[in-house]
KEKE-3310 file (N, C-alpha, C; in steps of 0.2 Angstrom, whole numbers, plus 5000, padded with zeros to 4 digits):
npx = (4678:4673:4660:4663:4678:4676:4666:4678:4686:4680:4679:4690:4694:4683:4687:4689:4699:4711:4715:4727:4734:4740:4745:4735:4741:4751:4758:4757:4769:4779:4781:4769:4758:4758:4757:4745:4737:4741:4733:4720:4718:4721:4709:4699:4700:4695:4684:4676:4678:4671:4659:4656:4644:4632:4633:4624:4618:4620:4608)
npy = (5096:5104:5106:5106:5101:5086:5080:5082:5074:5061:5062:5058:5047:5036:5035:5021:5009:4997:4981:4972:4962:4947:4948:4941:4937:4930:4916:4903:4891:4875:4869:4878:4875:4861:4860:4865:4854:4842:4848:4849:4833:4832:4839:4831:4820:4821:4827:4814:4806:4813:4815:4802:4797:4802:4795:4787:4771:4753:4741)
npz = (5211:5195:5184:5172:5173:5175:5166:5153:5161:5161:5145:5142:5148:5143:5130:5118:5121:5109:5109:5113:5098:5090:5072:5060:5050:5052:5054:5064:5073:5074:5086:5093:5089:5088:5104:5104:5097:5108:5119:5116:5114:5128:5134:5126:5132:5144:5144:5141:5152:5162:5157:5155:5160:5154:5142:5129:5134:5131:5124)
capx = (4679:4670:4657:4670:4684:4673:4668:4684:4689:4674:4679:4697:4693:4679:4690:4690:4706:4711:4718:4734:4730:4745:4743:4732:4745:4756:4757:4761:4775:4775:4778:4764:4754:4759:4754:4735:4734:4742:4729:4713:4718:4722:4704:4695:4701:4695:4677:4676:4681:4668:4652:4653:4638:4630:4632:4618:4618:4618:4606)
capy = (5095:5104:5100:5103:5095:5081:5081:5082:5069:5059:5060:5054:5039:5034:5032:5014:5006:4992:4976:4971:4956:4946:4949:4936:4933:4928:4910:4896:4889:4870:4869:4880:4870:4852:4863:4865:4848:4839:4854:4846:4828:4831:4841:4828:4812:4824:4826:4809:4802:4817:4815:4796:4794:4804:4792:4779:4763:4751:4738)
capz = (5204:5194:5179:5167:5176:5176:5158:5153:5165:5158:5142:5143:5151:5140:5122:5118:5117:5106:5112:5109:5096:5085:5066:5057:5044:5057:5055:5072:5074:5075:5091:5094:5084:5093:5110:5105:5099:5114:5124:5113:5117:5135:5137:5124:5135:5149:5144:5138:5158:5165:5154:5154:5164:5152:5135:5130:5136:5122:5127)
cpx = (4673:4667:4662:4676:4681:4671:4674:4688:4687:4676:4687:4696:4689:4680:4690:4695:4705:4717:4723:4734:4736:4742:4740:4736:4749:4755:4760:4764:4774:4774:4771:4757:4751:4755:4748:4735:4735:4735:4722:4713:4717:4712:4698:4694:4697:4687:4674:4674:4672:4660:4653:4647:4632:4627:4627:4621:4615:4613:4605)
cpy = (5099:5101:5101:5100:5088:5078:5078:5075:5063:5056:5057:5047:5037:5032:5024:5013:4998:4987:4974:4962:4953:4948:4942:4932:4930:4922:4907:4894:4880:4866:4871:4875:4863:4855:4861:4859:4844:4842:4848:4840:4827:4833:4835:4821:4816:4823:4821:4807:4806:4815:4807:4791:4796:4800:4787:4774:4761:4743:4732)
cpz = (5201:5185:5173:5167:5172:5170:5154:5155:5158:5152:5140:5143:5147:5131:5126:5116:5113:5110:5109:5106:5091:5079:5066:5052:5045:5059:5062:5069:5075:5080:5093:5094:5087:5101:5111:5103:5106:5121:5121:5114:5125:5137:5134:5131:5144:5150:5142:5146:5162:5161:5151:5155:5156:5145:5136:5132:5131:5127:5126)
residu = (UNK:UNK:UNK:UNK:UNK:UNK:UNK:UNK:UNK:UNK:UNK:UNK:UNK:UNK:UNK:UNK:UNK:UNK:UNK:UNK:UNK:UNK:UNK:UNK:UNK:UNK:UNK:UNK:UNK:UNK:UNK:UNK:UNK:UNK:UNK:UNK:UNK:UNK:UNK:UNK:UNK:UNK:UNK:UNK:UNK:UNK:UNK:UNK:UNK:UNK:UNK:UNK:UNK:UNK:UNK:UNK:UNK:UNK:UNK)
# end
């Protein structure tokens, strides 16, 4: 290969691409919606059970 190949290759590969991201204006659904809450319960009562050692003791 030579340095222009290379170069050339180089610069190719080296565009940034963008991510493929829904619109912002694109409101959830209310499923969706119900999903993350049941997700934020399930992990609340999750870190609750895990970091119990950790709460004060009332004395």
């Amino acid at each position: 290969m030579t340095l222009k190949q290379f170069l050339e290759y180089s610069r190719r590969r080296s565009r940034p691409t963008k991510p493929v991201t829904s619109s912002a204006s694109e409101p959830l659904t209310k499923s969706e919606i119900e999903s993350l809450r049941r997700d934020k319960k399930r992990i609340s009562a999750y870190a609750r059970k895990v970091f119990a050692d950790f709460a004060p003791k009332a004395d």
